[in-house]
C-alpha positions as CSV (number, residue, x, y, z in Angstrom):
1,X,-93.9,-90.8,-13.7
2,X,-97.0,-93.1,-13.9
3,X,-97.8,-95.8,-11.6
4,X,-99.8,-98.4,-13.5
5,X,-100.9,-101.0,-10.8
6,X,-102.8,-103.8,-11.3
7,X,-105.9,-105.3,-9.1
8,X,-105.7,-108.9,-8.5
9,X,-108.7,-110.5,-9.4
10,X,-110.3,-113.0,-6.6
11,X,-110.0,-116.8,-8.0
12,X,-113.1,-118.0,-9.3
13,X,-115.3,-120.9,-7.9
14,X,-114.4,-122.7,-11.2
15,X,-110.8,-121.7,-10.5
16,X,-110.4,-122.9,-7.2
17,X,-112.3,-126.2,-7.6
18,X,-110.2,-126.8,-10.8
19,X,-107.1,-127.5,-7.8
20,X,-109.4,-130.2,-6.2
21,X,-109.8,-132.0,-10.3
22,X,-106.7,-132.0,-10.5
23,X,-105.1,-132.7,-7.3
24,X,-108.0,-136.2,-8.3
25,X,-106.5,-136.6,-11.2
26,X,-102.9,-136.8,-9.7
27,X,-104.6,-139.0,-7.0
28,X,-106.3,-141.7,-9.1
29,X,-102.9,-142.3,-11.7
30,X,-101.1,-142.8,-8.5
31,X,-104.2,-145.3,-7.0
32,X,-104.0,-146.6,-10.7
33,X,-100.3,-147.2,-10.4
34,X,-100.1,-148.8,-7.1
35,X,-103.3,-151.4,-8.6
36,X,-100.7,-152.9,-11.0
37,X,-97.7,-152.7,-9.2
38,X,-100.0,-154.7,-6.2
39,X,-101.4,-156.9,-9.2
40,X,-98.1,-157.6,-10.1
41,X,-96.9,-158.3,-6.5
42,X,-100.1,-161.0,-6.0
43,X,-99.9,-162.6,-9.3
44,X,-95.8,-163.4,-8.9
45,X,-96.3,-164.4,-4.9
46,X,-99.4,-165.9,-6.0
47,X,-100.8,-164.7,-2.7
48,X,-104.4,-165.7,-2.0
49,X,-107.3,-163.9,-3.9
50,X,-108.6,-162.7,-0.4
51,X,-105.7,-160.5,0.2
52,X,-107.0,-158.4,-3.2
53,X,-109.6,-156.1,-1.1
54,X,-106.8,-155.2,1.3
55,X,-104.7,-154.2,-1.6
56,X,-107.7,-152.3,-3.1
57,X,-107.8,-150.3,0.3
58,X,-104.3,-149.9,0.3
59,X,-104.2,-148.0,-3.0
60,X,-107.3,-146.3,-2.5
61,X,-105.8,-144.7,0.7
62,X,-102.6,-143.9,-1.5
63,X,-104.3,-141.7,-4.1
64,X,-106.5,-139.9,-1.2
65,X,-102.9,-139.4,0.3
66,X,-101.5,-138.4,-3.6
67,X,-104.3,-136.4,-4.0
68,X,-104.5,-133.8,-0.7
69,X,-100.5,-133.6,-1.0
70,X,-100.4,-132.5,-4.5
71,X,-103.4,-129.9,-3.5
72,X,-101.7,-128.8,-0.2
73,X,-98.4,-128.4,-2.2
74,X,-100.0,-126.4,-4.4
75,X,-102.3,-123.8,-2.4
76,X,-99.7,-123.6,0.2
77,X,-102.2,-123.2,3.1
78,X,-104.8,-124.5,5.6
79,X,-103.5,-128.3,4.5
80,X,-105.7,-130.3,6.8
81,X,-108.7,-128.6,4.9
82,X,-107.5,-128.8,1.7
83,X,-106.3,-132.0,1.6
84,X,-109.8,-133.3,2.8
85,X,-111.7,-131.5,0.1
86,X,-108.9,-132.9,-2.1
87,X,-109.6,-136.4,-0.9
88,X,-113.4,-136.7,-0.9
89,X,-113.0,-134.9,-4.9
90,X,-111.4,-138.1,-5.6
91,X,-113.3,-140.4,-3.2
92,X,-117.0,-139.3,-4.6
93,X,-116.6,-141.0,-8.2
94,X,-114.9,-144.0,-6.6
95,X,-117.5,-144.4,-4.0
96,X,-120.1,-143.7,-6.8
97,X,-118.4,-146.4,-9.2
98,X,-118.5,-148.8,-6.0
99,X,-122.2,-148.7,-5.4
100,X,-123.2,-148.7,-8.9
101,X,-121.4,-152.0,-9.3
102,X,-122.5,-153.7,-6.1
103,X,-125.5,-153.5,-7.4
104,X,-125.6,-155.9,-10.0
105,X,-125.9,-159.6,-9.3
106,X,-123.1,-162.4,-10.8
107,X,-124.7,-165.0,-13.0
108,X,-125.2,-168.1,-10.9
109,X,-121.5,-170.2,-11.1
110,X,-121.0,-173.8,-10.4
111,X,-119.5,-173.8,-6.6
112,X,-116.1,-175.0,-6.4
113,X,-115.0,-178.3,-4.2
114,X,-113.3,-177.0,-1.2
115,X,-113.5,-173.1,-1.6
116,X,-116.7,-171.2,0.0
117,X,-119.0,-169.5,-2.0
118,X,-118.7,-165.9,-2.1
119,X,-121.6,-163.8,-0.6
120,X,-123.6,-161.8,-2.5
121,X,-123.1,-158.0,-2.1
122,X,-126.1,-156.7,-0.8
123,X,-126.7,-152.4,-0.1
124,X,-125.6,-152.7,3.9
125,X,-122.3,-154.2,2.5
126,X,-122.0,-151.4,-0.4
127,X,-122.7,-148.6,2.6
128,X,-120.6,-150.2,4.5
129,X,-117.1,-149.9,2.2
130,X,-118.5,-146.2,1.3
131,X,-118.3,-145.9,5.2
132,X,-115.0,-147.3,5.4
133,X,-113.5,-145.3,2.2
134,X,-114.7,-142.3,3.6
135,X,-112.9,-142.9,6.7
136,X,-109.9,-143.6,4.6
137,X,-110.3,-140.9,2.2
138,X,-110.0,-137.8,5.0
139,X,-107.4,-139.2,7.3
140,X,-104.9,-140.3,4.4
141,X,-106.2,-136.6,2.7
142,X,-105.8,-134.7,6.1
143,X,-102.5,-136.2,6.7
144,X,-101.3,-135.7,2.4
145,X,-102.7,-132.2,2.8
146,X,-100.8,-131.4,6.0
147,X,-97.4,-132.9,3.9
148,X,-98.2,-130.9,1.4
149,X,-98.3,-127.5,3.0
150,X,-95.2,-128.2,4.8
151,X,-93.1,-129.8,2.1
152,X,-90.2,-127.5,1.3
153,X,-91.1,-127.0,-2.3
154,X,-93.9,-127.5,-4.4
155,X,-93.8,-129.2,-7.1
């Protein structure tokens, strides 16, 4: 009788950050999703434009929360860590995107009777909503990780 057995081989680095791209992936189509439906919801309320930023943050938080449960679900283990690195995966192009675009300056517009001008976004402003998404991005990834690990299956 012969025993053939068969050595697992450890995960790659590639292998094992290939969770965190996905589990980003997951996280921004659900971030996408939640934009339009909340697009959807302000457009038929017609709510006021300054509610838009709090919707932003809202969906934002939702794909960080997306993202660290789909990679918890999946690795099965250590979900506060895993949904964290699964978070800030997603959160680095977003906060990337978000200072490369408050960066560039509106053409000058004709101010509008009645309504306040809108301030121009300087670099403290642009640090501080990278501040605030970080914030966002590792207690809604902490908490989707921690979901993930102890959901009942995976998915």
């Amino acid at each position: 009788m012969v025993i053939i057995m068969q050595r697992k081989s450890k995960p790659t680095s590639f292998r094992r950050f290939r969770l965190y791209i996905t589990s980003a992936i997951v996280g921004g189509i659900a971030s996408g999703v939640a934009l339009v439906l909340f697009a959807l919801l302000v457009f038929l309320l017609r709510l006021p434009i300054e509610q838009v930023a709090l919707f932003s943050f809202i969906a934002f938080g939702i794909g960080c929360l997306v993202s660290g449960g789909f990679a918890g679900a999946l690795k099965r283990q250590n979900g506060l860590v895993t949904g964290i690195k699964a978070a800030v995966v997603y959160a680095i192009p977003v906060a990337v995107m978000g200072l490369v675009l408050s960066g560039f300056v509106a053409p000058e517009v004709q101010p509008i009777p009645g309504v306040p001008p809108m301030p121009e976004p300087g670099v403290l402003q642009a640090f501080g909503e990278v501040l605030n998404k970080t914030v966002i991005a590792v207690l809604c990834g902490a908490t989707g990780g921690v979901l993930g690990v102890n959901k009942n299956s995976g998915f």
